[in-house]
Phi, psi and omega in degrees: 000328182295334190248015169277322195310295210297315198302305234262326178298306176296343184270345178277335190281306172299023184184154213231162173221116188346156168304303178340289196139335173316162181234133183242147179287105180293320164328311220264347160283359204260318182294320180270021159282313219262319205323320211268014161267133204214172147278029151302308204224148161296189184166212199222182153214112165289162184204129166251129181271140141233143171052359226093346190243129196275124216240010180190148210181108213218176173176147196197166175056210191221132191288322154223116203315304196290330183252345154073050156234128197270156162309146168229174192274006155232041180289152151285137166211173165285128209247002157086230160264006170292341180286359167284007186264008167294327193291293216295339176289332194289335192284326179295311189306302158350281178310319201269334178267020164081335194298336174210167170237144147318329141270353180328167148228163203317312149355274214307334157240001123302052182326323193264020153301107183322163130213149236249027180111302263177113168314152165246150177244157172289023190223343140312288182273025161272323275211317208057028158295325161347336205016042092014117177272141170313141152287323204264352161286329192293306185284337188278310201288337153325334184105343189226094188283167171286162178091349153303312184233160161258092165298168199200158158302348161285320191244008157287329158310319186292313188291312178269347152301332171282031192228111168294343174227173168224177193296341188194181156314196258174068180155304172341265171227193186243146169187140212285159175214125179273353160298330174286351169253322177296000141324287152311299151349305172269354177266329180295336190274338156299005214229309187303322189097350206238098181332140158315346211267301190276345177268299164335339196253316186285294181304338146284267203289324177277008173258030178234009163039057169242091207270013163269340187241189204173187166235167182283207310025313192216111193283342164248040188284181188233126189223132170303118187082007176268139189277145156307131184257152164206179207203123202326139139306176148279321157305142187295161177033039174226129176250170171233166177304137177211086173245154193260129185255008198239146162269034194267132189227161177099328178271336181196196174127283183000061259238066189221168180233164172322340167287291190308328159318300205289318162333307186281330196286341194280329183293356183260356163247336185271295202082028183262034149228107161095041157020224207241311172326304195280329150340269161008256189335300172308325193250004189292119161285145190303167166214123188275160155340319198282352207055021143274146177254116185283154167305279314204131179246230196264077196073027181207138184265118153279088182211226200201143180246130192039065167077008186246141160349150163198130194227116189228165158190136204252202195180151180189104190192118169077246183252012176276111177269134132239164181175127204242122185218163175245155173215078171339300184279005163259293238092020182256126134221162198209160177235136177246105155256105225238154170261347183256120224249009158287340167265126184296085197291337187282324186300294188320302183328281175330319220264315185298322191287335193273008181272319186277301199306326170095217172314310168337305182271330157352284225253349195291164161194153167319072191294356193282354223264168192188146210280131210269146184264171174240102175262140170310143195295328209292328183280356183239355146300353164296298188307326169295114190174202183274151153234139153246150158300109205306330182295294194258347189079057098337122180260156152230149188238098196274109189239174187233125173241077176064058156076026181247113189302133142206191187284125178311332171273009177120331189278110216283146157248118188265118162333117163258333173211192186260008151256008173216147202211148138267127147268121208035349162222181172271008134336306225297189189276137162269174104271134199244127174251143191288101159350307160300166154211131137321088210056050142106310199249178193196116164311153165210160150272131164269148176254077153336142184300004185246019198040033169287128170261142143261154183235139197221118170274159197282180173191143172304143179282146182249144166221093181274142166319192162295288166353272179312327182289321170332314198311319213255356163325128197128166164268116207258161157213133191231124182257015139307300175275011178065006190238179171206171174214145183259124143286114172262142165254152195211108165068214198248035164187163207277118155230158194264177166209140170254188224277347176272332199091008178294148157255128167294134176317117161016145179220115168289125180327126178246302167223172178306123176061013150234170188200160172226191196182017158097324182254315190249153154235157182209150166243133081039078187240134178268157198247190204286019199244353194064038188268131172276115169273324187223207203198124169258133182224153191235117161230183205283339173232029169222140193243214165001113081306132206286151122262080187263150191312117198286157168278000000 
């Protein structure tokens, strides 16, 4: 009876089940997940864990297009950023072997880091607590984005000694960055003695018997079995090549298939590399100056997918998709790896996790969640117009769409009181609008589901003339960034050029003396005479960068 018993809980563990209630085979869902990958097209490979044991391991669409050779469940592909979470395991092991502490600071095997008042520690760039600017934001405002050039971790070093400020204090808030891990990259192989490349490989992978994987290092190595990565044409149903050209590893680089994810992923449960400390370690999540406590661990995201536990992480780099996630409290992980830089590996993941999990995402529900309150349209037109944002000037804009507050992209904001919105789903960010009002307007805050707050003021809409636009015409230069940028006026905004003649997408009024184009933003800073002197530019991992007016 025990083992009719134990036979029928594994054949129940092996179907996942409709809301309805019917029972589905999760493989034959997993096949209409993946379907619209063909021998047409690239496409990915999945692999599902239970408890450990890989209970599906799949692949579709073709590793390479010119030779009509398809993904197999042991193709290679490249993991985006999920590989950063090998660097942070390589640094923790470090700490456990006495060689470094996780508080150090970075300094101490990177001399040639500025410094900037305030330590940064290695438990910063695991954390992306740092304020450490993206090098590849750094390198794009230079003229030169990835995928231009071949970078190297050396000279992502070289991008980060040259930066005199940094996005914030060292502690302060999160924001993501991939200088810190190719960072950590390079502390590890100074402290080991050994490349990261060659310490990972003893100390990980062959005792995790992940005899598939390796790193880009060398971008022209030649690795057997590896998928081509692409990326859509303009012609319909056609791609071209998007392959990663660089030797900079750590921020990504990972070179694995899908069983070998699940390989790694189990050892973040097992511990039979780095025991139950390193477990600890790998799952401590940051803390900010503030005592918040960030989503964000040792290359792993803590958070939860529909109410269930989730230790996740995506990837993305040239035309390569990934995304490696854990569910604890079943005992399901699954990897998703992709060759197309059009597949949504986190949607696909998901769509694959709601097959093993079931009942599980059923029965979980929003206790937090509360029925939208209902304001009058006159009261939520008050609300609309512009905001910025105080940490960085990031505008937002709030319009009314058939008598509904939302977000200028599309997204809604539902009443919960007449000072409180949910933005967009329930999950989503809240906002608390201020009670006073100010000139007329009245400010708020966002609360992110990880509790970050922002305070966002309210700002006049700016139409600047021809005239007024006339001001900021001219040529900035930053030599952080190695770069320049010329502004011209065109029609009724602003366009960059950068010091090659590349042109930027139109850059639009936001407030007085700033503007975007949706990706970039830039301000205007005038010296006390109202003279425009310098040029600020904002992208999501760089904040302020100077540009200053050449005379």
């Amino acid at each position: 009876m025990i083992a009719v018993a134990l036979l029928l809980s594994a054949s129940a563990s092996a179907v996942a089940q409709r809301p309805g209630g019917a029972l589905t085979d999760p493989g034959s869902r997993i096949d209409s997940v993946f379907r619209a990958f063909d021998a047409s097209s690239p496409g990915c490979a999945v692999a599902v864990s239970q408890r450990g044991t890989v209970v599906a391991d799949r692949a579709y669409g073709m590793a390479h297009l010119e030779h009509g050779v398809p993904n197999t469940p042991a193709t290679i592909f490249e993991a985006g950023s999920v590989s950063k979470q090998v660097v942070a395991a390589a640094a923790v092991l470090l700490s456990l072997d006495g060689k470094l502490s996780l508080d150090d600071d970075a300094r101490t095997y990177l001399p040639e880091l500025p410094d900037y008042g305030a330590p940064i520690t290695i438990r910063h760039l695991i954390n992306h607590t740092s304020g450490l600017r993206d090098w590849g934001s750094m390198a794009a405002l230079g003229g030169w984005p990835r995928g231009t050039r071949v970078y190297s971790n050396d000279l992502v070093l070289h991008i980060a000694r040259h930066q005199r400020s940094l996005n914030y204090a060292p502690g302060t808030y999160w924001s993501y960055t991939n200088t810190g891990y190719n960072l950590l990259a390079l502390i590890v192989g100074r402290v080991s003695g050994v490349p990261l490349a060659e310490f990972t490989r003893a100390r990980l992978f062959v005792p995790l018997g992940m005899a598939h994987t390796s790193w880009r290092d060398d971008h022209a190595r030649v690795v057997k079995g590896r998928a081509t990565a692409y990326a859509p044409d303009s012609a319909p149903a056609a791609y071209r090549l998007d392959m990663p050209f660089d030797d900079a590893y750590g921020n990504g680089g990972l070179l694995t298939t899908a069983t070998d994810l699940l390989r790694w992923t189990a050892n973040l449960e097992s511990g039979t590399v780095g025991g139950a400390p390193f477990i600890a370690e790998m799952h401590r999540q940051g803390v900010l100056t503030s005592g918040r406590t960030v989503e964000y661990a040792g290359g792993l995201f803590v958070t939860s997918y529909r109410g269930i536990p989730e230790v996740s992480h995506s990837g993305a780099t040239a035309g390569y998709r990934a995304f490696l996630s854990r569910y604890p409290e079943q005992g399901v992980a699954l990897a998703v790896l992709c060759n197309a830089a059009n597949a949504s590996a986190v949607a696909l993941g998901h769509r694959v996790a709601d097959a093993y999990l079931g009942g599980a995402v059923a029965t979980r529900t929003d206790s937090t969640s509360r029925p939208p309150a209902v304001l009058a349209p006159e009261r939520l037109a008050t609300l609309a117009g512009v905001y910025r944002r105080e940490r960085d000037g990031q505008p937002m804009r709030l319009v009314m769409r058939g008598g509904q507050l939302s977000t200028q992209g599309g997204s809604a904001l539902v009443p919960l009181s007449s000072g409180r919105f949910q933005l967009g789903g329930a999950d989503g960010s809240v906002l608390l609008f201020d009670s006073t009002p100010v000139a007329g307007r009245v400010a708020f805050r966002m609360v992110t589901g990880d509790g970050d707050t922002t305070r966002y003021e309210p700002v006049a809409p700016f139409a600047p003339s021809t005239a007024q636009l006339a001001e900021y015409a001219g040529t900035y230069e930053s030599d952080e960034a190695d770069g320049e940028f010329v502004v011209s006026v065109e029609r009724d905004s602003l366009r960059l050029r950068d010091r090659y003649g590349q042109p930027m997408p139109a850059m639009r009024p936001d407030y007085a003396d700033a503007f975007g184009n949706g990706r970039l933003g830039i301000r205007f800073v005038r010296d006390d005479a109202g003279r425009v002197v310098a040029l600020s530019v904002r992208d999501g991992r760089a904040w302020d960068v100077r540009f200053a007016r050449r005379p």
